[in-house]
Each structure stands twice: as C-alpha cells, then as structure tokens.
FINU-375304 format. One line per 8 residues: number of its first residue (from 1); their letters; for each residue x, y, z of C-alpha. Coordinates in Angstrom, 1 decimal. Last residue first. Layout:
# FINU-375304
NUM = a = X,Y,Z  ...
END
This chain:
# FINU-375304
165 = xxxxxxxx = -17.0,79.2,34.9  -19.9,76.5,36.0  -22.0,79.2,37.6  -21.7,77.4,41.1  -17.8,76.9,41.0  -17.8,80.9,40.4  -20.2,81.5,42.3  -18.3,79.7,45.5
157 = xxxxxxxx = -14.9,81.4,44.2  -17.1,85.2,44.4  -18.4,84.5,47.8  -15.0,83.6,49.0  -13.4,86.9,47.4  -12.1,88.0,51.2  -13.4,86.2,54.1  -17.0,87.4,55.1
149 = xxxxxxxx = -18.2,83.5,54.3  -16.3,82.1,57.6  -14.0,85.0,59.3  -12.5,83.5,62.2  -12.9,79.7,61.1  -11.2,80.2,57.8  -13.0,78.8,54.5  -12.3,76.2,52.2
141 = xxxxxxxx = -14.0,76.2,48.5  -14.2,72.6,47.3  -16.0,72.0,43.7  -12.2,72.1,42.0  -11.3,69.0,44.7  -13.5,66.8,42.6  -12.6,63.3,43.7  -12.4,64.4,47.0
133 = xxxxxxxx = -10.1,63.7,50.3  -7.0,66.4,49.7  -9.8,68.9,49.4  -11.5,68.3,52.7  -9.4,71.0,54.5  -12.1,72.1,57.2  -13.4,75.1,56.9  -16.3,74.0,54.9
125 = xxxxxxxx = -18.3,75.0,51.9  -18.8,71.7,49.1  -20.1,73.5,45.3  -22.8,71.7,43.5  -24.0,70.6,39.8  -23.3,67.0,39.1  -25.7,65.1,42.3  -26.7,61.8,41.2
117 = xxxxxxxx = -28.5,61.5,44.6  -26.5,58.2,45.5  -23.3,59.4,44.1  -23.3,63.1,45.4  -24.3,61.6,49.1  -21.6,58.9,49.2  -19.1,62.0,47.7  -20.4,63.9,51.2
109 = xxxxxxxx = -20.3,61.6,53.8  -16.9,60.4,52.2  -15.4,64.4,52.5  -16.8,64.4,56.3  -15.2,60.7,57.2  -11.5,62.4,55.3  -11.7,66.0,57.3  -13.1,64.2,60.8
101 = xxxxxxxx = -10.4,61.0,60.5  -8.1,62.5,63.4  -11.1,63.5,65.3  -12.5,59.8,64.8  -14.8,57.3,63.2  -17.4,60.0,61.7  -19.6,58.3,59.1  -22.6,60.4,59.5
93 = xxxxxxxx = -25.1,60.7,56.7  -25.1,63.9,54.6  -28.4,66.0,55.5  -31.3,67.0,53.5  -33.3,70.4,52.7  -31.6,72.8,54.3  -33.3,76.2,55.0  -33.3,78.7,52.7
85 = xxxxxxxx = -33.7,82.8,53.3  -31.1,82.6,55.8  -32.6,84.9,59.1  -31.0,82.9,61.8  -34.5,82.3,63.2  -35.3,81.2,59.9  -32.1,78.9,60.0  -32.5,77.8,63.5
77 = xxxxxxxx = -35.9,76.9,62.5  -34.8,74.6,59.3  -32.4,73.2,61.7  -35.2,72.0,63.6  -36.9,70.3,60.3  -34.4,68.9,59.8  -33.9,67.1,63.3  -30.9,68.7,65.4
69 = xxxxxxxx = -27.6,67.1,67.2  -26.1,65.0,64.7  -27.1,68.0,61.2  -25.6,70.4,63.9  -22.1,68.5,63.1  -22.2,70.3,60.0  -22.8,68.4,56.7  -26.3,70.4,55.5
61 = xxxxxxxx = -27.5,69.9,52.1  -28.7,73.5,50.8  -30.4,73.7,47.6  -29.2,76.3,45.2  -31.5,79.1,43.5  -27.8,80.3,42.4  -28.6,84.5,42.7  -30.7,84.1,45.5
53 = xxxxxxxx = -28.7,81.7,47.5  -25.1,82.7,47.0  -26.7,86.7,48.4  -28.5,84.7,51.3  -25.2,83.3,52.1  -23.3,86.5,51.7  -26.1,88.8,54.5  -25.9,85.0,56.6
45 = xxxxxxxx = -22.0,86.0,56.7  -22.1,89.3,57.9  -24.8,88.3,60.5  -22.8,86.1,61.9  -24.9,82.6,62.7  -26.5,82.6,66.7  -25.1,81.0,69.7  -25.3,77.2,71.6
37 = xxxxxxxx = -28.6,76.3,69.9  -30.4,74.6,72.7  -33.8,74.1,71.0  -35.5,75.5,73.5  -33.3,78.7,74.3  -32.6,79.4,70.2  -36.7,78.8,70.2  -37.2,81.2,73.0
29 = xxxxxxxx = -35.0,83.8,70.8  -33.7,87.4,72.8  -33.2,85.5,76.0  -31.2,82.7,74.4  -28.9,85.1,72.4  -28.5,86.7,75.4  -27.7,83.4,77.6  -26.0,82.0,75.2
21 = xxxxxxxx = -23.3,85.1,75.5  -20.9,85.1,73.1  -17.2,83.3,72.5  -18.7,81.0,69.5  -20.4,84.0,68.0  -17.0,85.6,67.5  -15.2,82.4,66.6  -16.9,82.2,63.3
13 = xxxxxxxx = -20.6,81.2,62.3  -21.4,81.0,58.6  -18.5,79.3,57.8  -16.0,78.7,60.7  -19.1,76.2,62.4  -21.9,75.8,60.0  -21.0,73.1,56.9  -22.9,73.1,53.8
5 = xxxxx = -22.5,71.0,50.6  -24.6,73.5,48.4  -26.6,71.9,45.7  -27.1,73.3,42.0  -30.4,71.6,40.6
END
C-alpha cells in the first residue's frame, strides 16, 4: 500500500489561512468552533491532495503537530470538514525534544514508523527540511509554507516518488 507521510501547516494550509478570521471559519463550521481548529486547509491545495489521492489510492499517516492536539478520529472530521476525500488513518509518535531538533525528532518519528509498519512504498510531504535527516532522502518532497501543495510541479515530484519512476 503507498503511504503519505503528511504534515498540515505550509502544505495543505499556507500563511493565508493562518492570518484569517477563526471567528468566520468558526461560524460557518460548529465542529471547526468545537473542536478548536485554529483556520481551515486552502482550498487550492485540498483540490491537489485529493487529485495525489485518487490517482495513488495512498493512505494518509499524519506527522503534523495537529496529530498532538487532536484524536484520529477528530482529525478525520477536520478533514471531511476540510473536504479531503481521505482522512488519515495513523499518526507518527511524538519524539519532539526541542524547536532546534523539530526537522531531525519529525524525520525519526517518521523512519521509526516506516520500520515498525514495514512501510516500502510512500512519499514524506512537509515544509520542513527533513531531507538531510532520512535514510531515503529521494521519498522527501519539501514544500514552502506560503504556497503548500499549489507550489509549482509539487504534485507532479510527489507522483512521481509515488508511481515508483
């Protein structure tokens, strides 16, 4: 099964929805407003995640911060609500031990994950430069926080990595 390694903020939200009103996005979703979730995903990007998703079938394992703040099954809500066609079906576990460890603690959360599940077919998404901190730096596509999944050619190195090529 091909796995996404999946991280929210600067990939499928960018700065935009980060400067927004909560209190719109909260009045226009209860659920947003009872759950907490601080603004929504850009649409832009959900439209390129949801393209990854139906052409690869791939599972989503989320590796955001949300994954410390939200149950699964919540996330899975703020996903619908987000309009993604998948929702995540695991989280990485959290090894954070400090800001100025977050890119190397995020890259072991993810290779402890790969080895335990005996994961071989998967691509890693994050903004954050995790590359330097993998084993398989060739399964790492790196996004920027202002654009996320609508930067240039990104869904086409993600498929890439995805469809083996």
């Amino acid at each position: 099964m091909k796995t996404i390694f999946f991280d929210i903020d600067g990939v499928i939200t960018t700065i935009e929805e980060y400067y927004r009103s909560r209190r719109k996005y909260w009045d226009k979703y209860d659920a947003a407003k009872n759950l907490i979730v601080p603004y929504p995903f850009n649409i832009q990007c959900v439209s390129i995640f949801n393209e990854i998703l139906s052409i690869t079938g791939a599972d989503i394992v989320l590796t955001s911060d949300w994954r410390n703040k939200w149950t699964i099954e919540e996330l899975g809500v703020i996903f619908k609500m987000n309009n993604v066609i998948k929702s995540p079906i695991d989280i990485t576990e959290n090894f954070y031990t400090s800001m100025k460890n977050l890119d190397s603690d995020r890259a072991r959360e993810i290779e402890e994950y790969i080895t335990r599940k005996n994961i071989t077919d998967y691509v890693i998404i994050d903004d954050l430069n995790l590359k330097p901190f993998l084993t398989d730096g060739h399964r790492f596509v790196k996004t920027i926080e202002r654009e996320g999944l609508k930067q240039c050619s990104i869904k086409k190195k993600i498929l890439k990595v995805l469809q083996n090529e």
